[in-house]
VOTI-565623 format. One line per field, with one value per atom (N, C-alpha, C): atom name; x, y, z; residue in one letter. Coordinates in steps of 0.05 Angstrom, whole numbers, m for minus. Example, Ala and Ser with C-alpha at 12.3 -4.5 7.8 and 13.67 -1.06 7.14 Angstrom:
BEGIN
atome [N, CA, C, N, CA, C]
X [264, 246, 264, 257, 273, 258]
Y [m114, m90, m66, m45, m21, 1]
Z [156, 156, 156, 142, 143, 157]
residu [A, A, A, S, S, S]
END
This chain:
BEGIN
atome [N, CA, C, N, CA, C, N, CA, C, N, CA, C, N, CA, C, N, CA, C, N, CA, C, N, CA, C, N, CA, C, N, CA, C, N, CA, C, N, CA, C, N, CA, C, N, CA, C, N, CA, C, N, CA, C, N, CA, C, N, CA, C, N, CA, C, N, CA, C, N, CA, C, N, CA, C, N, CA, C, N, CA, C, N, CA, C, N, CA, C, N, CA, C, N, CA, C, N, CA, C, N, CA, C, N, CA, C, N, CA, C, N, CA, C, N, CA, C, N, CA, C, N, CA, C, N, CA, C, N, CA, C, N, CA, C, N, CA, C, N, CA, C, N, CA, C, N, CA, C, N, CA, C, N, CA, C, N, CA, C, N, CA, C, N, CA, C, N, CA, C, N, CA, C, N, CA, C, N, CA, C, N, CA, C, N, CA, C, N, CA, C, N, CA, C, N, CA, C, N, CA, C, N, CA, C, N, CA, C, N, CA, C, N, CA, C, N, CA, C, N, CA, C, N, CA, C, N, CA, C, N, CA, C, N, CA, C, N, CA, C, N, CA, C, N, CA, C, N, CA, C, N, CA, C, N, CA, C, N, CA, C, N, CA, C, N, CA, C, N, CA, C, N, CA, C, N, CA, C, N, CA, C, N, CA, C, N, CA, C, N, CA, C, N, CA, C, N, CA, C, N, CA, C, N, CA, C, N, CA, C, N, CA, C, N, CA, C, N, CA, C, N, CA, C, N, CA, C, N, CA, C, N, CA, C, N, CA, C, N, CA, C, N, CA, C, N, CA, C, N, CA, C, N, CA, C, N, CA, C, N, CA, C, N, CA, C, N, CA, C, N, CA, C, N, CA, C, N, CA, C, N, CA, C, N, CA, C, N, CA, C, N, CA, C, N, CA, C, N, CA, C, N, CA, C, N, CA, C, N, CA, C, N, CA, C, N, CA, C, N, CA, C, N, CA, C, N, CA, C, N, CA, C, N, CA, C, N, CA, C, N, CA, C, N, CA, C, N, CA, C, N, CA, C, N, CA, C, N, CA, C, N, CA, C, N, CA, C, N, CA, C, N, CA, C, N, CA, C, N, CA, C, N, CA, C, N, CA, C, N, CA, C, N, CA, C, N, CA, C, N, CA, C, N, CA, C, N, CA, C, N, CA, C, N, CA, C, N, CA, C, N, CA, C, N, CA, C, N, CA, C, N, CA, C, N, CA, C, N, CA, C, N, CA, C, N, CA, C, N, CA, C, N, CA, C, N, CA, C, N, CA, C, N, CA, C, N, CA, C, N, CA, C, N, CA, C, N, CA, C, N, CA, C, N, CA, C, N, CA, C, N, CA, C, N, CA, C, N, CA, C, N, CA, C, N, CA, C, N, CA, C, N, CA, C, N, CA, C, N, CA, C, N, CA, C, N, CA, C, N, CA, C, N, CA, C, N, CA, C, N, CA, C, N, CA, C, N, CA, C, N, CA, C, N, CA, C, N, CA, C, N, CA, C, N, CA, C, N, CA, C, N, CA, C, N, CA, C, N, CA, C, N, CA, C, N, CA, C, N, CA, C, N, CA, C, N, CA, C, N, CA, C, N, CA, C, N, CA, C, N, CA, C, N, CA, C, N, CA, C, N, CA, C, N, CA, C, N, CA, C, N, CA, C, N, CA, C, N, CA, C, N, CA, C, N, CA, C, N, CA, C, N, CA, C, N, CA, C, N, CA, C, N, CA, C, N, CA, C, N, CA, C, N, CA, C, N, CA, C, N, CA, C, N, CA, C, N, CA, C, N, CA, C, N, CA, C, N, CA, C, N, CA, C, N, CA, C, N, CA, C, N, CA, C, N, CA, C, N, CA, C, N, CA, C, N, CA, C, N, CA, C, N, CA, C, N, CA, C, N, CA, C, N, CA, C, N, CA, C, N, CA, C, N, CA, C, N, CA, C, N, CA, C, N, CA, C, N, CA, C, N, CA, C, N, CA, C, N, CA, C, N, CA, C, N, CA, C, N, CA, C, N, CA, C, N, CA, C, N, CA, C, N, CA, C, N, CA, C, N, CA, C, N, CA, C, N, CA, C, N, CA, C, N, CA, C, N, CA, C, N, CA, C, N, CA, C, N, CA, C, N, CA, C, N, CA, C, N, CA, C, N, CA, C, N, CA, C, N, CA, C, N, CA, C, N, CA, C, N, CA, C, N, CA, C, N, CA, C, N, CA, C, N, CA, C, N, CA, C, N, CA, C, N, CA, C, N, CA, C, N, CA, C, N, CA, C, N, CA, C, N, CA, C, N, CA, C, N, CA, C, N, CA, C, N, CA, C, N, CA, C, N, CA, C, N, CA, C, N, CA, C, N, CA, C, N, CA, C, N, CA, C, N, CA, C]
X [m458, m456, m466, m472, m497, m464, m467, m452, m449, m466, m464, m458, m459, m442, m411, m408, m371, m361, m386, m366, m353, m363, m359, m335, m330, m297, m276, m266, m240, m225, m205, m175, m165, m146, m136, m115, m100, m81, m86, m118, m130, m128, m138, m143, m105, m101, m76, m76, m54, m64, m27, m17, 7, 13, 36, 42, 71, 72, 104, 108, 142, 150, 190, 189, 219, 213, 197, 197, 182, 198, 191, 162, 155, 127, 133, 111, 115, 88, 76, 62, 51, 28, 14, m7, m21, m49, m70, m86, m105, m132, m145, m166, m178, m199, m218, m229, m227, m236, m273, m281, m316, m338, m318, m338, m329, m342, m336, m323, m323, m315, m283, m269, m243, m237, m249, m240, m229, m232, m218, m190, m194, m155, m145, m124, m95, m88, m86, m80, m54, m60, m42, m12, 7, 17, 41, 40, 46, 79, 98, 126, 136, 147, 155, 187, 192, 224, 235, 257, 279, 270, 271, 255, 234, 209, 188, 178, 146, 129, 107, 88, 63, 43, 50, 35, 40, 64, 71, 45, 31, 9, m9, m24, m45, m61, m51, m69, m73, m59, m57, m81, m79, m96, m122, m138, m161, m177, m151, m163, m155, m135, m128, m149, m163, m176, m201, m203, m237, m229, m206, m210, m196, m181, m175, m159, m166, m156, m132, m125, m101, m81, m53, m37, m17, m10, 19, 28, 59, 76, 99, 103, 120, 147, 166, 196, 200, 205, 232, 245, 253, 263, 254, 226, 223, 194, 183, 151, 142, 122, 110, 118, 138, 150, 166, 184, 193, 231, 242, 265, 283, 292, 297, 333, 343, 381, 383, 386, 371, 402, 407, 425, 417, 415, 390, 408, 384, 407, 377, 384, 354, 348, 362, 351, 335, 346, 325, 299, 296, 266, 254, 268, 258, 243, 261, 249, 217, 222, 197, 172, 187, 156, 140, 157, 147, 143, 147, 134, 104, 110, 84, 68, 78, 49, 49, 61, 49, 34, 42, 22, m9, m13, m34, m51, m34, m41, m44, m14, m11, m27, m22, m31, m9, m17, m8, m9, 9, m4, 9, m3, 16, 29, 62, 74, 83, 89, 87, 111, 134, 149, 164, 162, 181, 214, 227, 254, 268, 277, 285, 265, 235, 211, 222, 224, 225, 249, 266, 291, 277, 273, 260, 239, 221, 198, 216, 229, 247, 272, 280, 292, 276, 245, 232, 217, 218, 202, 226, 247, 274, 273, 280, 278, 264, 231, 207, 186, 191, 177, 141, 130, 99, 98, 113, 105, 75, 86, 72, 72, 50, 49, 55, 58, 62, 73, 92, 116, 115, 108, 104, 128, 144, 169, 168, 167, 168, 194, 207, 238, 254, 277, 294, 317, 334, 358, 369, 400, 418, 437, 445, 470, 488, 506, 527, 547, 553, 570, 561, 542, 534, 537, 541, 539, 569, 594, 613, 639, 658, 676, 697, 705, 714, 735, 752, 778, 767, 749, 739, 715, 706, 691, 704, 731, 740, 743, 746, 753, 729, 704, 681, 668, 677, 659, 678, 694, 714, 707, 707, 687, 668, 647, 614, 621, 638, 634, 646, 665, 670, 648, 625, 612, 584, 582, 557, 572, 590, 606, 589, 578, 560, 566, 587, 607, 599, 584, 582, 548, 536, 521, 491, 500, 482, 486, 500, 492, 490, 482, 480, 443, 436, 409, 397, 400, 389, 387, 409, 408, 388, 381, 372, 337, 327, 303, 292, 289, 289, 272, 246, 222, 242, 257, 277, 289, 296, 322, 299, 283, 261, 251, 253, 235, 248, 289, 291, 307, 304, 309, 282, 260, 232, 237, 247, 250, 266, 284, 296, 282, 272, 254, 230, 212, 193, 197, 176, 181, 157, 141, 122, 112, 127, 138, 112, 92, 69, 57, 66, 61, 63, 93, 107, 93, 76, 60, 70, 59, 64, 59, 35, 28, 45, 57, 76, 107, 117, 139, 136, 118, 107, 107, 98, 107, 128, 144, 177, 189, 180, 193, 186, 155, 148, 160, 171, 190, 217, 222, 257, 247, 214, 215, 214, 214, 204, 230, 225, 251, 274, 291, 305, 319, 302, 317, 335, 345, 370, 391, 385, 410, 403, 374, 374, 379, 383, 392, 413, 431, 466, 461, 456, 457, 444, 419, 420, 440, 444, 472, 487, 500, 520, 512, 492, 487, 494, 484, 479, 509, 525, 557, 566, 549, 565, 558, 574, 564, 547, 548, 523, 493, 492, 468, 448, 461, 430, 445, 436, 442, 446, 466, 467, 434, 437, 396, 403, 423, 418, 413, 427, 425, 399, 378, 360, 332, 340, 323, 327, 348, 358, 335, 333, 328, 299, 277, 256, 240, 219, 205, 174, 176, 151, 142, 117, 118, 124, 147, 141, 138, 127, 117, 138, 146, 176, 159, 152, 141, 166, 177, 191, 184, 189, 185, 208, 194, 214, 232, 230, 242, 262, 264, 274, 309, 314, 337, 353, 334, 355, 357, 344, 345, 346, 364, 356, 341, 332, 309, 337, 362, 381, 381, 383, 388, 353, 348, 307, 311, 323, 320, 338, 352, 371, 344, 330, 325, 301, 298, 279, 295, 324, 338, 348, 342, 351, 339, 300, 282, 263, 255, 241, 217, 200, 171, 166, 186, 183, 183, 157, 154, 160, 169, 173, 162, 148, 127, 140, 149, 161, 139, 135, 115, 121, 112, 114, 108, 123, 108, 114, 131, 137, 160, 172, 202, 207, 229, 226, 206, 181, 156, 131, 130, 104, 79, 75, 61, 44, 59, 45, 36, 61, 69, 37, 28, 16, 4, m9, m17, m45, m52, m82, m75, m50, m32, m23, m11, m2, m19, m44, m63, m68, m84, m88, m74, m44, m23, m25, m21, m25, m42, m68, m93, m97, m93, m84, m72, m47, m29, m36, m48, m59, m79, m99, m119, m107, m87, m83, m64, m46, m29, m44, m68, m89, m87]
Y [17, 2, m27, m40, m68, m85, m111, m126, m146, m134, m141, m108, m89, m68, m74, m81, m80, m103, m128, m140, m134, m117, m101, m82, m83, m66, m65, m64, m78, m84, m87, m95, m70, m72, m37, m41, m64, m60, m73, m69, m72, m99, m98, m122, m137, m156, m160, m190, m180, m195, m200, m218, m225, m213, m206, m198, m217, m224, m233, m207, m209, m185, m202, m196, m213, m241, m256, m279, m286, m260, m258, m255, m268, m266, m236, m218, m195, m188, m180, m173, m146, m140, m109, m109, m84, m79, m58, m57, m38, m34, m2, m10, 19, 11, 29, 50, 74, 94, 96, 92, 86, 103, 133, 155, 155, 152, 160, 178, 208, 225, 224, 208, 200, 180, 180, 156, 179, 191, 219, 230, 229, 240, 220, 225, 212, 189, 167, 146, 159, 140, 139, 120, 115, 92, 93, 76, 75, 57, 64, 50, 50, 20, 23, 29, 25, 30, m1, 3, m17, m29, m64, m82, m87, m67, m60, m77, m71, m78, m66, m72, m61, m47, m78, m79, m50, m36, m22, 13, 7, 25, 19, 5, m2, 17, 45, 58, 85, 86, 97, 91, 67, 63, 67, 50, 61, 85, 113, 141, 147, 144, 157, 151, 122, 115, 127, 145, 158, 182, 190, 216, 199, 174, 170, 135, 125, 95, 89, 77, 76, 39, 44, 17, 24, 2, m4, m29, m27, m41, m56, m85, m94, m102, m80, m82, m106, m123, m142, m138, m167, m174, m166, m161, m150, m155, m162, m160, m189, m191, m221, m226, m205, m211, m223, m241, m259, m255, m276, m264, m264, m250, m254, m256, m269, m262, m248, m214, m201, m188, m174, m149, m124, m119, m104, m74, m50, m19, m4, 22, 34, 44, 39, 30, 5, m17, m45, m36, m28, m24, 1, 20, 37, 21, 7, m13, m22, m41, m47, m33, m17, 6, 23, 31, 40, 19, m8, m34, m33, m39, m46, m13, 1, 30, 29, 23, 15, 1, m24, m52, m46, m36, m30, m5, 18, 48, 61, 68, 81, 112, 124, 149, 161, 188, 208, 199, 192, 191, 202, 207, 211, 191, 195, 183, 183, 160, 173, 151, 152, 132, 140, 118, 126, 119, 127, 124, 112, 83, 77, 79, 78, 84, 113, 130, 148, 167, 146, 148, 135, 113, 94, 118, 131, 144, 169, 182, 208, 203, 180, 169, 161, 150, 146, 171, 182, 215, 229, 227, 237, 220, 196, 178, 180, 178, 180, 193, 230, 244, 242, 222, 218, 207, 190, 173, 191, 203, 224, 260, 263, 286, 304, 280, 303, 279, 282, 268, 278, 256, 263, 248, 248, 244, 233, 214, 218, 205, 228, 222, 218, 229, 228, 216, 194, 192, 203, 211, 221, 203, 212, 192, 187, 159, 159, 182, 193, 212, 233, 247, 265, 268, 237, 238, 234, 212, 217, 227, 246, 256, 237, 245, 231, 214, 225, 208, 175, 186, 164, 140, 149, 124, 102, 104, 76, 58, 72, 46, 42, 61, 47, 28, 26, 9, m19, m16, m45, m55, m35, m50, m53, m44, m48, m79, m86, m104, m125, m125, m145, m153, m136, m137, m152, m145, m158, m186, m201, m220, m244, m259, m283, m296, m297, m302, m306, m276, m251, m255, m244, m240, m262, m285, m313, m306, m319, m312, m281, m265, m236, m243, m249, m252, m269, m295, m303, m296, m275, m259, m238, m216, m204, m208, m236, m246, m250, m242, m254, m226, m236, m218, m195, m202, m184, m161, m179, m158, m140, m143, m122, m106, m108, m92, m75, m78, m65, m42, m50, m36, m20, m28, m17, 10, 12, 26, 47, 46, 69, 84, 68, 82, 94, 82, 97, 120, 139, 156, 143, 137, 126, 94, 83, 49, 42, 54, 40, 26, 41, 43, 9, m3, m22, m51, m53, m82, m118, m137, m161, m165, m150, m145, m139, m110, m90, m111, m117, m143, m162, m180, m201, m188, m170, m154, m154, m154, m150, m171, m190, m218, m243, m233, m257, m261, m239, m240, m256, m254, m273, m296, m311, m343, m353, m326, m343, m356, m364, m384, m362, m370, m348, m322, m326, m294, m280, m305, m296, m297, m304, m302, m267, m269, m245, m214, m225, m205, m198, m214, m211, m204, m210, m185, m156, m149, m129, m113, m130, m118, m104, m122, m121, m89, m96, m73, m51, m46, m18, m10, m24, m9, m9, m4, 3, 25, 45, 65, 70, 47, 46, 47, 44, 37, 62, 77, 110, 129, 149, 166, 192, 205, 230, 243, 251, 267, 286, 308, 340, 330, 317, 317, 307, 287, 279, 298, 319, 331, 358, 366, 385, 384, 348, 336, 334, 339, 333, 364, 360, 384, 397, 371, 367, 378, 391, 393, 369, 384, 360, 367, 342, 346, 334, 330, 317, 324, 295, 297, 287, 294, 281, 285, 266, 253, 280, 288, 316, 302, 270, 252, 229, 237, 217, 211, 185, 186, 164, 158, 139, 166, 182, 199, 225, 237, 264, 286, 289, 332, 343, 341, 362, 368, 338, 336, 342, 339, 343, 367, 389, 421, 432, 417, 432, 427, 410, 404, 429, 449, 472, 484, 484, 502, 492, 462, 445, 445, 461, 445, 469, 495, 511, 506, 489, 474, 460, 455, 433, 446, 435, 446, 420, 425, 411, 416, 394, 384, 377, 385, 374, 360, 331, 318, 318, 335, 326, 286, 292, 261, 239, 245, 219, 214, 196, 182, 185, 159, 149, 145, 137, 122, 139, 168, 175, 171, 158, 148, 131, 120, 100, 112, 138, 146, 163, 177, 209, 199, 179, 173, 194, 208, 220, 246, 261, 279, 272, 253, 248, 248, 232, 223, 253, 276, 299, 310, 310, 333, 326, 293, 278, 297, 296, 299, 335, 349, 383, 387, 369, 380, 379, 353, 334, 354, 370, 380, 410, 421, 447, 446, 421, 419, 416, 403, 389, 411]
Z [1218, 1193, 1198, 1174, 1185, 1176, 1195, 1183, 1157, 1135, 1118, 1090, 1099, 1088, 1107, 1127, 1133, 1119, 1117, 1096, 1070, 1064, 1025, 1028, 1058, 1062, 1059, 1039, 1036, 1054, 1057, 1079, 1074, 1102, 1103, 1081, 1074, 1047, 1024, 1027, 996, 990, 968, 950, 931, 944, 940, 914, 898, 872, 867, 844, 843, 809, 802, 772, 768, 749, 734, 721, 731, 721, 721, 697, 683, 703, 698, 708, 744, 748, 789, 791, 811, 826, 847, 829, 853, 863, 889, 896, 895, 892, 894, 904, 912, 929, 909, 907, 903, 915, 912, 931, 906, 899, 874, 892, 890, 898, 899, 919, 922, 908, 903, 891, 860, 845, 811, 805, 815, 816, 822, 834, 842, 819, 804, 780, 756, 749, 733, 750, 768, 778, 776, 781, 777, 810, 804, 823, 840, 862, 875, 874, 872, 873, 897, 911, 943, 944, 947, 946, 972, 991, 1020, 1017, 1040, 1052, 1055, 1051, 1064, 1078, 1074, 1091, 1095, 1089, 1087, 1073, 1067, 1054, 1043, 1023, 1026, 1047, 1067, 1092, 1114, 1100, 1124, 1119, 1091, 1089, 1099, 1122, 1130, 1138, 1147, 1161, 1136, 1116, 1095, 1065, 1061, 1046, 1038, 1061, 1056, 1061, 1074, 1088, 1059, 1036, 1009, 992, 994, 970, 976, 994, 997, 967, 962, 948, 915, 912, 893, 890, 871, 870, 882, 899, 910, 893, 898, 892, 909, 922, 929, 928, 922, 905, 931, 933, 943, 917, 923, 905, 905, 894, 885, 914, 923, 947, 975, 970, 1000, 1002, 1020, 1024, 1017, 1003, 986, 959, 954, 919, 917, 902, 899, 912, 922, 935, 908, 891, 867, 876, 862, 850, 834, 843, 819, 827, 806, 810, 829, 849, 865, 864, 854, 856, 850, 865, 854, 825, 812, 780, 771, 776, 782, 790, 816, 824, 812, 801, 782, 754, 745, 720, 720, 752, 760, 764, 784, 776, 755, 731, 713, 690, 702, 677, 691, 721, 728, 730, 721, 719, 690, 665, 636, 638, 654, 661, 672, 694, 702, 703, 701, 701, 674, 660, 641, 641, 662, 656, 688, 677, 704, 731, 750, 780, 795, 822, 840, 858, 856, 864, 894, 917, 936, 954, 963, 972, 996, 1020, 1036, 1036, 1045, 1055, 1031, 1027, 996, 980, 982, 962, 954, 975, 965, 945, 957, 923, 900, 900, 881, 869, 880, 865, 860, 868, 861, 826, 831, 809, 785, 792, 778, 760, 777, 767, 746, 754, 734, 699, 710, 684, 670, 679, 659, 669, 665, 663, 664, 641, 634, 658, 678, 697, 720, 728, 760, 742, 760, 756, 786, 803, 834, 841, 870, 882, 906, 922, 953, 967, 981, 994, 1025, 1038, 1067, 1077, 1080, 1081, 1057, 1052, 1024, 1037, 1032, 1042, 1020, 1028, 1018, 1000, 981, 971, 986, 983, 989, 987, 967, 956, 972, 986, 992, 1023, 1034, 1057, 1078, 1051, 1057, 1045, 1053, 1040, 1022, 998, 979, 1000, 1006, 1019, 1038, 1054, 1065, 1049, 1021, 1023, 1014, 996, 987, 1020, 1041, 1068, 1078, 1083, 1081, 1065, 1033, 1026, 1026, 1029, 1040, 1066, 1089, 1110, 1105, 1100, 1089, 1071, 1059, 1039, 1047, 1072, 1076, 1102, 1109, 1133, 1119, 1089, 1080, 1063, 1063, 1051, 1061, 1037, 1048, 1082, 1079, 1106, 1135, 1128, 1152, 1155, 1129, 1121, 1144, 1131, 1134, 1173, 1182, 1217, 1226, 1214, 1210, 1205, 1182, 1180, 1194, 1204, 1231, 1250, 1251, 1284, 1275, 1257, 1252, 1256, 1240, 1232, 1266, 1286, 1309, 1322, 1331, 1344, 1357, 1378, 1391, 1388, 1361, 1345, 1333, 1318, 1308, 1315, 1342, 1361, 1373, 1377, 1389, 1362, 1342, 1308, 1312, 1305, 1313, 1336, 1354, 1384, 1374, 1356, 1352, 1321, 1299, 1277, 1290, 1314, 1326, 1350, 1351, 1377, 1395, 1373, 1392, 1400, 1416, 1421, 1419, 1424, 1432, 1404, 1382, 1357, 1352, 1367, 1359, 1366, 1358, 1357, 1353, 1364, 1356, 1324, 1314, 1286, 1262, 1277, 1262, 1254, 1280, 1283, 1265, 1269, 1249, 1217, 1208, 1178, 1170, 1196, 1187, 1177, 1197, 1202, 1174, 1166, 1148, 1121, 1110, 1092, 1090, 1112, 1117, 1116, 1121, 1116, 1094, 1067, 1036, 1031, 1016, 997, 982, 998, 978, 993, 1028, 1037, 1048, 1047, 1059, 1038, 1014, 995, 988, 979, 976, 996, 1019, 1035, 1033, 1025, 1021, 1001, 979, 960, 960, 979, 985, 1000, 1014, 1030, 1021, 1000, 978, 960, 954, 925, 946, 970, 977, 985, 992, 991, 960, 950, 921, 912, 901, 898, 871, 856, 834, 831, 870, 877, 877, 873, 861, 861, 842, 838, 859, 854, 867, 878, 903, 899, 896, 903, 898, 862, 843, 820, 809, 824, 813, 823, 843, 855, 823, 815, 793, 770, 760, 744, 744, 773, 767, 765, 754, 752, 767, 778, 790, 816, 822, 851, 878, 891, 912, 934, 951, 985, 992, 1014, 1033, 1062, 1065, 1099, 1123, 1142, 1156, 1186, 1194, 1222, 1235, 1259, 1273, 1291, 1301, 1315, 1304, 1277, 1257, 1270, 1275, 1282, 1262, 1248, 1211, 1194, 1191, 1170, 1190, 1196, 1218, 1188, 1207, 1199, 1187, 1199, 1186, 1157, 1150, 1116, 1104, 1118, 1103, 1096, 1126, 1122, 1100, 1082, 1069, 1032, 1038, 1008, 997, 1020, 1002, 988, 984, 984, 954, 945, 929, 902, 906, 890, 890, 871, 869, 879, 882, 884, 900, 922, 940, 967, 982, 1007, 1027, 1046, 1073, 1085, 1108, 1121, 1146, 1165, 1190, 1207, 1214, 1235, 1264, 1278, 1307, 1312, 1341, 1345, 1328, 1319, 1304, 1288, 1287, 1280, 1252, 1236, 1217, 1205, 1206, 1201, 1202, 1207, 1210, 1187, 1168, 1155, 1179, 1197, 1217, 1246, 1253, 1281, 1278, 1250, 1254, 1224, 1230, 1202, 1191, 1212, 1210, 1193, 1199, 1200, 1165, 1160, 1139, 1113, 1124, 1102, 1098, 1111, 1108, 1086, 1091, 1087, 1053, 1053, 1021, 1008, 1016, 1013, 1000, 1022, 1024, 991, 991, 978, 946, 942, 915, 909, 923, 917, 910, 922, 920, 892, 885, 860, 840, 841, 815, 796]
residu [X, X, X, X, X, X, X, X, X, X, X, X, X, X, X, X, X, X, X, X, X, X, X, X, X, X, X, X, X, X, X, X, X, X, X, X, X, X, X, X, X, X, X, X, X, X, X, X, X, X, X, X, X, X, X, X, X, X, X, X, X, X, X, X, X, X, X, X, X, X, X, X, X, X, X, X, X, X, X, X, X, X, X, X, X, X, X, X, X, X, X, X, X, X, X, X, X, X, X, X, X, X, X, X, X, X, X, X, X, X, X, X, X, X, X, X, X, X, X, X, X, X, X, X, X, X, X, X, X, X, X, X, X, X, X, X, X, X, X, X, X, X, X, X, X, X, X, X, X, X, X, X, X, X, X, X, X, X, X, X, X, X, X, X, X, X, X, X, X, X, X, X, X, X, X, X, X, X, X, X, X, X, X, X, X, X, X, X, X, X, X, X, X, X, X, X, X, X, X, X, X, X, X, X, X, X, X, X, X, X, X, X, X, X, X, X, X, X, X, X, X, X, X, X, X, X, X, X, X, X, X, X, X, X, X, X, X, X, X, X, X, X, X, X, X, X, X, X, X, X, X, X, X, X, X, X, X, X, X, X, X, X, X, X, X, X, X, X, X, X, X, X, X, X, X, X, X, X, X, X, X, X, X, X, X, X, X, X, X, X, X, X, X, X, X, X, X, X, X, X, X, X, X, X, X, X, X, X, X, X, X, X, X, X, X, X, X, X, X, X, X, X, X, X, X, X, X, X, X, X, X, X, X, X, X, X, X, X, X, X, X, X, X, X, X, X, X, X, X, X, X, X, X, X, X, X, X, X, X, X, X, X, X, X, X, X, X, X, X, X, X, X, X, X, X, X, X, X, X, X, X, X, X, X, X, X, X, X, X, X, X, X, X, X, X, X, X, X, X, X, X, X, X, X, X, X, X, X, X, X, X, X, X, X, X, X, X, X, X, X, X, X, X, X, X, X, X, X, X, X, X, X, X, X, X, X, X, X, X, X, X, X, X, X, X, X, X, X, X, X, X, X, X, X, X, X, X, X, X, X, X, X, X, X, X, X, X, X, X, X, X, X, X, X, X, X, X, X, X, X, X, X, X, X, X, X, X, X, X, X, X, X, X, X, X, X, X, X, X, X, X, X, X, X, X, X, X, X, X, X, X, X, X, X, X, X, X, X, X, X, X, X, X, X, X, X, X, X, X, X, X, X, X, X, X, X, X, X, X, X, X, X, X, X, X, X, X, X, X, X, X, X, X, X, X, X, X, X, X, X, X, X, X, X, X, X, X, X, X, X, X, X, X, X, X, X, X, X, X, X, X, X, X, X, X, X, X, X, X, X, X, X, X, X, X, X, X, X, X, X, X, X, X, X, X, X, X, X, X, X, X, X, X, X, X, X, X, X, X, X, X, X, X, X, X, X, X, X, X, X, X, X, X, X, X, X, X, X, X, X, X, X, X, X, X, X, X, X, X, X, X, X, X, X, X, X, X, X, X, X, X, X, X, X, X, X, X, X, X, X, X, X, X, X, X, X, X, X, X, X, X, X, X, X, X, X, X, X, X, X, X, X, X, X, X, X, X, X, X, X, X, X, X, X, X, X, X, X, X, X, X, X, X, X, X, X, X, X, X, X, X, X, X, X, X, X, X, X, X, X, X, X, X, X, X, X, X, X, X, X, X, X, X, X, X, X, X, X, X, X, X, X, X, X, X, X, X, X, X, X, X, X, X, X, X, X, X, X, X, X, X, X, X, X, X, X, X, X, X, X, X, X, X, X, X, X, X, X, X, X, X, X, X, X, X, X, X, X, X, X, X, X, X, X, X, X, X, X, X, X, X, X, X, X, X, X, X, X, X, X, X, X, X, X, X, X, X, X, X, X, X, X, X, X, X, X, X, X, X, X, X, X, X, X, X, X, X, X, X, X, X, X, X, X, X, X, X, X, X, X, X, X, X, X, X, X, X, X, X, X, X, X, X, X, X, X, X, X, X, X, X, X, X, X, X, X, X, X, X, X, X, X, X, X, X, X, X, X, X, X, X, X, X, X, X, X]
END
């Protein structure tokens, strides 16, 4: 390739542009699908995990946008979007995403989210139907309710709440924000350390310097011991109709394979994808693997 076609290349997380949305500065990516022919299907729209970012699609993006327009979305409080004082629950970031796909899309897409993305896009698919026409999954966490027995959660969410208590919280997130601590958080979401970069680290980290992030971390904190914070999934899995993919890491030790293996059993249409080689994260660990399976599946559902 001449170095004046690699300049016309986009960035692996696209073309990054800013939207107001209820006031907040939020960040998003896009990258236009190169062939015309990919301009008639249905987009992609790309949602990260917990802590996450945009950035964490880098090796995703531009292998998707060969077959169709790609977006991904940095949520409210996380990534380059604004650290908001928002009421934070996966209804909030549900809001967001289906303002910003009226906003910029307004048609059918496929939806595709990891770990909280991928509640966020599962909840989103329930609520508003016109949204996606296909729902790709990499990793489903479980509800609260699902994961602990009635008797015990009123004393968990009293510890949880007094553990995320501004209090706590504030020398909790400085200890947290620290190359160290990331890496050795990083060590257990990856199987494959090598994966774990000065780069990858730095993604994590640049978020905690905006204005704002550490208040907003305590309130993330906060929202997620509450049990308002999303819905039941066996019930929103009931609720959707759609085909879905569910890729998971065979090494996953935030989300174990156990609870992945129970959801064929949950969802007439939904096939599971077990990934060798790779953790929490295989979007990143087996990204060659992943882009494919996307790819496979979008073409065989069309």
């Amino acid at each position: 390739m001449s170095i004046h076609a690699a300049s016309l290349q986009p960035p692996r997380i696209g073309l990054q542009r800013d939207w107001v949305w209820r006031g907040w500065q939020v960040r998003y990516s896009y990258i236009r699908s190169p062939h015309p022919e990919a301009h008639e299907l249905p987009p992609i729209l790309l949602l990260h995990g917990f802590g996450a970012s945009l950035t964490q699609w880098q090796e995703n993006l531009l292998p998707l946008s060969q077959s169709r327009t790609v977006y991904a979305l940095d949520l409210v409080g996380f990534g380059a979007s604004e650290k908001a004082p928002a009421a934070y629950n996966v209804g909030f970031w549900v809001d967001q995403v289906y303002e910003f796909w009226r906003t910029f899309i307004n048609r059918p897409i496929a939806l595709i989210g990891h770990s909280l993305g991928a509640l966020v896009a599962l909840t989103a698919a329930a609520a508003y139907p016109e949204l996606a026409e296909n729902l790709i999954l990499i990793t489903l966490p479980a509800s609260r309710q699902e994961v602990l027995p009635k008797w015990l959660q009123p004393t968990v969410s009293r510890i949880e709440g007094w553990f995320s208590s501004p209090l706590v919280i504030g020398p909790l997130f400085r200890l947290i924000a620290r190359p160290p601590v990331v890496r050795s958080i990083l060590k257990l979401a990856y199987v494959n350390h090598s994966r774990i970069t000065e780069e990858l680290i730095e993604s994590f980290l640049i978020a905690g310097r905006d204005r704002g992030a550490a208040r907003a971390f305590s309130r993330l904190s906060q929202a997620r011991t509450r049990y308002d914070f999303c819905l039941d999934t066996r019930d929103l899995l009931d609720r959707v109709k759609l085909p879905i993919l569910v890729l998971w890491g065979e090494g996953d030790r935030v989300i174990p394979l156990t609870w992945g293996r129970q959801l064929p059993d949950l969802h007439s249409n939904l096939r599971l994808v077990e990934i060798p080689d790779a953790g929490h994260c295989p979007y990143d660990e087996a990204s060659d693997r992943v882009n494919a399976e996307i790819l496979n599946w979008l073409t065989a559902t069309r």
